[in-house]
C-alpha positions in Angstrom: -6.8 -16.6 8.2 -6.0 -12.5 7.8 -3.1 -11.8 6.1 -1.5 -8.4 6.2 -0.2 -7.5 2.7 1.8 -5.1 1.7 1.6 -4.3 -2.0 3.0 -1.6 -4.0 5.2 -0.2 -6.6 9.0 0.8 -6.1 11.9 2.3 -8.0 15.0 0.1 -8.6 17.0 1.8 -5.9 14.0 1.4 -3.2 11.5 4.3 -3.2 8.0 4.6 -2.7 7.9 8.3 -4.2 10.4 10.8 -4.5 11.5 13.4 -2.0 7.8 15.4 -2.7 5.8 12.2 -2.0 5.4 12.8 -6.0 4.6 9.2 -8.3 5.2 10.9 -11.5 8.0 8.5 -11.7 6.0 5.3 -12.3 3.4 7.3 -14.4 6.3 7.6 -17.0 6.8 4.3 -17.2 4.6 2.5 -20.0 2.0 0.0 -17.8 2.9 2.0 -14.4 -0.9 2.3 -13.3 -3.0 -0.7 -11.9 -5.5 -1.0 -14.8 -2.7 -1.2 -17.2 -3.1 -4.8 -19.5 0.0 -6.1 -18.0 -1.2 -5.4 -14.3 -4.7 -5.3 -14.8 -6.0 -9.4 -14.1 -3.1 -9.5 -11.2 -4.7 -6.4 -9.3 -7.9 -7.1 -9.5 -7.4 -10.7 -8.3 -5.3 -8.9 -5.6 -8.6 -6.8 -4.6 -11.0 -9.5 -5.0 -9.0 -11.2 -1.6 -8.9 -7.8 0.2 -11.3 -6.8 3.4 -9.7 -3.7 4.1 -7.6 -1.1 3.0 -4.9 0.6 5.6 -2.8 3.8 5.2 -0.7 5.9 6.4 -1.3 10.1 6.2 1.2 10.8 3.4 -0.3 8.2 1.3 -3.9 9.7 2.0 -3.1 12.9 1.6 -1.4 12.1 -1.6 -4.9 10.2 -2.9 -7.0 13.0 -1.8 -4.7 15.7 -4.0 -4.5 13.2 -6.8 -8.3 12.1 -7.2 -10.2 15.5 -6.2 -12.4 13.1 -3.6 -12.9 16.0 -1.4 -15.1 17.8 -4.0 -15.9 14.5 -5.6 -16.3 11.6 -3.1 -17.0 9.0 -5.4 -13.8 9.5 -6.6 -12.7 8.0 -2.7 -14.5 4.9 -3.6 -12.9 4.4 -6.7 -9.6 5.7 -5.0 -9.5 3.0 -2.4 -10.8 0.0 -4.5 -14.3 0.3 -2.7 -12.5 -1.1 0.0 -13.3 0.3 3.9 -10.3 2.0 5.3 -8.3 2.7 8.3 -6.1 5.9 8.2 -3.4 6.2 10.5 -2.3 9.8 11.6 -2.0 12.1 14.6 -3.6 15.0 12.6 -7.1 16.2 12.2 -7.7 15.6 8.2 -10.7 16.1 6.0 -12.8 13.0 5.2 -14.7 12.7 1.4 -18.4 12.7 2.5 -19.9 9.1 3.3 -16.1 7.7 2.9 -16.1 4.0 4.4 -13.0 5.5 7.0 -12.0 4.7 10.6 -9.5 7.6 11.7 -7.2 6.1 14.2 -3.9 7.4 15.9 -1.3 5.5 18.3 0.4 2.3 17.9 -0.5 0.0 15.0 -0.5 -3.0 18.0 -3.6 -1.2 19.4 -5.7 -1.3 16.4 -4.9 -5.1 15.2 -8.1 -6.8 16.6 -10.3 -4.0 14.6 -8.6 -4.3 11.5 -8.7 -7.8 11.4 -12.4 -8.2 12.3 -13.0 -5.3 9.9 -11.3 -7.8 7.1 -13.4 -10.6 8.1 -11.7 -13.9 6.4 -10.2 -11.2 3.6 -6.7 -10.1 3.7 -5.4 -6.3 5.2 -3.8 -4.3 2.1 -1.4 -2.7 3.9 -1.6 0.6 0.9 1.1 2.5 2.6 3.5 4.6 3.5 6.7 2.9 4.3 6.9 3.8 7.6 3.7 2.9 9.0 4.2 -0.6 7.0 7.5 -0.8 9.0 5.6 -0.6 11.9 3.1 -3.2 11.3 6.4 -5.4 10.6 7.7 -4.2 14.0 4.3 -5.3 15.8 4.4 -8.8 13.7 2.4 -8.1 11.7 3.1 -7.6 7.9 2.9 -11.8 6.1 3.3 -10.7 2.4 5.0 -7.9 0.4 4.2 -7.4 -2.8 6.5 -4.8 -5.1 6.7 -3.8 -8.5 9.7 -2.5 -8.8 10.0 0.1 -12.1 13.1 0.7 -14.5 13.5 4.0 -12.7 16.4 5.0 -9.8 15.4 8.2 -8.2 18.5 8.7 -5.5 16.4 9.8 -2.7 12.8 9.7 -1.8 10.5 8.0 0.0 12.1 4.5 1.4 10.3 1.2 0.2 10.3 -0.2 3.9 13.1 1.6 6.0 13.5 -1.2 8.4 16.4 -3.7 8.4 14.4 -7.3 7.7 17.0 -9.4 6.9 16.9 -13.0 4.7 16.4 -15.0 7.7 12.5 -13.2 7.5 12.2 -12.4 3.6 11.4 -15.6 1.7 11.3 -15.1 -2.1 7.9 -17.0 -3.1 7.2 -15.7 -6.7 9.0 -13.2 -9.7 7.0 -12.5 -12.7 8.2 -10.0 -15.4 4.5 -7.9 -16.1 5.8 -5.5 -19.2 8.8 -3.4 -17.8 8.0 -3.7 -14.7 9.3 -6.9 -11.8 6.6 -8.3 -9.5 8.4 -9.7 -6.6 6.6 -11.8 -3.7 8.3 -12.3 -0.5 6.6 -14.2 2.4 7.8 -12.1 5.7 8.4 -14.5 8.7 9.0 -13.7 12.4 
């Protein structure tokens, strides 16, 4: 069965990024990128279970500015784990040429049946933003998150998941410490 993941990295105090949508944060930290020793086996055996990718525009945006794949578009494959992807967003954006994307806008609810039969018997990574993860929770939708959270507070930025979901629906199923970095695993129920 399809589950809809949410996996990502997060400061102590809850951010995705900070106030520019900027990651620098968990660059500075030593093992803050996926193919780092002490993240490396976890992530992939994260991707191996993943159908399909799903973002938000922020989060797109932020991978296009990061990994030149406008001028480069292998760089998009690499980018997105050479994983198909839906982008969520009501603006027109560039697409890297030949990227594996399906542009859709509206309610997360009216795109469920495509991104699950685009997953096949994989799993959704839900990639990001916050927000548009908050609304997959909203529509039911969001079974696992996944955070690393860093040694790092920020004090503002962009919010891990700003919806209230409270212990009745968060079930702590696994901690592991992986270098200075906390990998937390919370089942999300209705």
């Amino acid at each position: 069965m399809t589950r809809f993941v949410f996996n990502t990295a997060a400061t102590l105090d809850g951010f995705l990024a900070d106030p520019d949508h900027s990651l620098t944060w968990l660059f500075d930290v030593a093992g803050g990128t996926p193919d780092a020793p002490e993240h490396a086996d976890h992530f992939g055996t994260f991707l191996e279970g993943i159908g399909v990718t799903v973002l938000g525009s922020s989060t797109y945006e932020w991978l296009l500015r990061e990994t030149g794949a406008l001028q480069d578009p292998a760089a998009w494959t690499d980018a997105i784990s050479g994983k198909p992807a839906f982008l969520f967003t009501s603006r027109d954006l560039p697409v890297p040429d030949g990227a594996d994307l399906t542009v859709v806008s509206g309610a997360v609810e009216d795109q469920l049946e495509a991104i699950r039969a685009r997953a096949g018997d994989r799993d959704v990574w839900l990639m990001g933003g916050g927000d548009l993860v908050g609304q997959f929770a909203d529509a039911g939708s969001l079974d696992e998150i996944q955070v690393s959270v860093a040694p790092v507070t920020l004090g503002a930025g962009q919010p891990l998941l700003p919806r209230r979901l409270g212990a009745d629906r968060l079930h702590l199923s696994g901690v592991e410490q992986r270098g200075q970095f906390a990998h937390l695993t919370y089942r999300v129920g209705a």
